[in-house]
N, C-alpha and C positions, 0 to 999 in steps of 0.2 A: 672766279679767282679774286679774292680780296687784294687792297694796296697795297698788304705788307708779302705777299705770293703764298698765303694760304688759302687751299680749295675749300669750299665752301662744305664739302663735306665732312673735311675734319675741325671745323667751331668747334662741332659738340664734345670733341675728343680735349681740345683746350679748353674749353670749360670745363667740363669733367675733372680733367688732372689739377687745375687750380680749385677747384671746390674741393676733391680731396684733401687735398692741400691744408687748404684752408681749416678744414675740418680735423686735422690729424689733433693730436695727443700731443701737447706740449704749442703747438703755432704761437709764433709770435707774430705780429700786427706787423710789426717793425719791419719783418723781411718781406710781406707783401708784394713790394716792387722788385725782390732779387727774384720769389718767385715767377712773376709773370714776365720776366726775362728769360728764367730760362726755360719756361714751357715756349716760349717765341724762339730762343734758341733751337731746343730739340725740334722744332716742329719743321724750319726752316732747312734741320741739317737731315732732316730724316731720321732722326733718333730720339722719336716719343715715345713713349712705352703707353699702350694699348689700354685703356680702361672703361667697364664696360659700363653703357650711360643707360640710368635707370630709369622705367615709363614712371609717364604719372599718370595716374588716373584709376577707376576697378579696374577695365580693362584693356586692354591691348588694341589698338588699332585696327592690326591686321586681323585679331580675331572676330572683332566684331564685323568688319570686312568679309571674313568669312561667312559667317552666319547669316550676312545682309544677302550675298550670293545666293544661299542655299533656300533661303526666304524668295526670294525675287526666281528660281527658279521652281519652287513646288506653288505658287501663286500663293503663299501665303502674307506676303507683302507685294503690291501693284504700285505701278505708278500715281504719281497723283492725277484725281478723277478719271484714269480709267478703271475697269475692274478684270480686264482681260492679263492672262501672264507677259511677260517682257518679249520681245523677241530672241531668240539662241543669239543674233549678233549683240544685243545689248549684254547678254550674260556674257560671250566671248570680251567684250569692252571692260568691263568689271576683272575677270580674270587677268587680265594684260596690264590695269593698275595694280590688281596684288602682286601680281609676278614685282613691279615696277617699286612697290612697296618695300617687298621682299629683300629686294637687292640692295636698294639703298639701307635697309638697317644693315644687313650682312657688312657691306665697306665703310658705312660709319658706324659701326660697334654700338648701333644707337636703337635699344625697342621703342618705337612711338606707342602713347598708352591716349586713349582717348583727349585726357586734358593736355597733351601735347600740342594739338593740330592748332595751333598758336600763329600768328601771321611771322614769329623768327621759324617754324616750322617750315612754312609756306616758304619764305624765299629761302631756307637752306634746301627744301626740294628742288625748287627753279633753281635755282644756282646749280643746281647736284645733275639736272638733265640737259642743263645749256652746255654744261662742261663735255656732257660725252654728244652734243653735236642735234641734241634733238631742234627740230625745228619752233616758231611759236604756237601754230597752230597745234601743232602735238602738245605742246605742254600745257595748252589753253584745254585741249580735250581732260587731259591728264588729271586738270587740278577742277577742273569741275566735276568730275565725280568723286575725286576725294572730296570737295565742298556737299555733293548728293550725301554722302556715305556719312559727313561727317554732322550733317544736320538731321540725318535720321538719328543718328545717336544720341544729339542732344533733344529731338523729340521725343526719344525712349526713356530722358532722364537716367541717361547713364555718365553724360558728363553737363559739368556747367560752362563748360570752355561754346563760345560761338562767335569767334574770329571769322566762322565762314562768312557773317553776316556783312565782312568790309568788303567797301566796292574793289578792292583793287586782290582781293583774295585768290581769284581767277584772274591770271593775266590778259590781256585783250589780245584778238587775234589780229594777225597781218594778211593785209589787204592782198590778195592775188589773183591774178589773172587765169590761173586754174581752175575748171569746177569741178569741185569731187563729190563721190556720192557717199553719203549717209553709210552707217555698215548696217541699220535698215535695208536701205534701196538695194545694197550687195546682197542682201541674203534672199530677197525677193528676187534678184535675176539669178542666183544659184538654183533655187528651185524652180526655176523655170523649166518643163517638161517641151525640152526641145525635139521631140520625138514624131510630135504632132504636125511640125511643121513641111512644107512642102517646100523644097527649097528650086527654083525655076531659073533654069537656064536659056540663052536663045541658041538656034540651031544656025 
């Protein structure tokens, strides 16, 4: 939540409405500040009218997102230095950022396009999953695969945006006294053939 109690997921939607704005037929310079009054106005009383914010970049985020999946599932792209396919939990991880993707353009009316993923990207996602409760560690997961996703891109030369390269791109994680496992480690105790085991009781 910003100072003035706008959620961090509608910026892009005040932005939007003032650049149209700005951009109309006729704009005078002059009204500039009645404009961004009352985009602050509506936005505060609940009555902005919806405008839809346009990607930048060839492509779309989430599509290349896609394809990065479908690559990293048939082993046609590996991790780096190994040459073996990803584990189904790491694919499972990837899906659950696009689902995550997904949703935030849907409620902020916003397609992220490759030269998006910009550091005001970055903290209007942070900001967009601290609101609905996520914790830091989740969002530390979260935003370093979109940094993975997002530096494959620009190694494909598909965009020139490489924000991911700031140290503070990924939030840092908080310290806890919990230790959890890897979604690695989970998928290797799922498959665990507990069939074999003798399980011994005393009499």
């Amino acid at each position: 939540m910003s100072s003035i109690g706008i959620k961090y997921g509608q910026f892009a939607q005040v932005l939007a409405r003032i650049k149209a704005a700005f951009e109309a037929d006729g704009f005078n310079p002059k009204e500039a500040k009645n404009i961004i009054e009352s985009v602050k106005h509506d936005v505060l009383n609940g009555m902005m009218q919806i405008v839809e914010v346009k990607p930048k970049g060839k492509m779309l985020f989430e599509d290349f997102l896609t394809s990065y999946i479908e690559d990293m599932e048939t082993g046609r792209r590996t991790k780096k230095g190994r040459t073996v396919k990803v584990s189904p939990a790491y694919i499972k991880g990837l899906r659950i950022i696009q689902r995550q993707i997904h949703n935030y353009q849907k409620e902020t009316h916003r397609k992220l396009g490759l030269d998006d993923m910009t550091m005001e990207t970055r903290n209007s996602l942070v900001g967009y999953w601290k609101e609905r409760g996520l914790m830091p560690n989740a969002i530390n997961s979260y935003m370093t695969d979109v940094r993975t996703v997002a530096k494959a891109a620009y190694e494909d030369k598909l965009t020139k945006c490489d924000d991911f390269r700031h140290s503070d791109f990924v939030p840092k994680k908080e310290e806890v006294d919990n230790i959890y496992l890897t979604p690695e480690q989970i998928q290797e105790m799922l498959d665990l053939d507990l069939s074999t085991f003798i399980i011994k009781t005393s009499i």
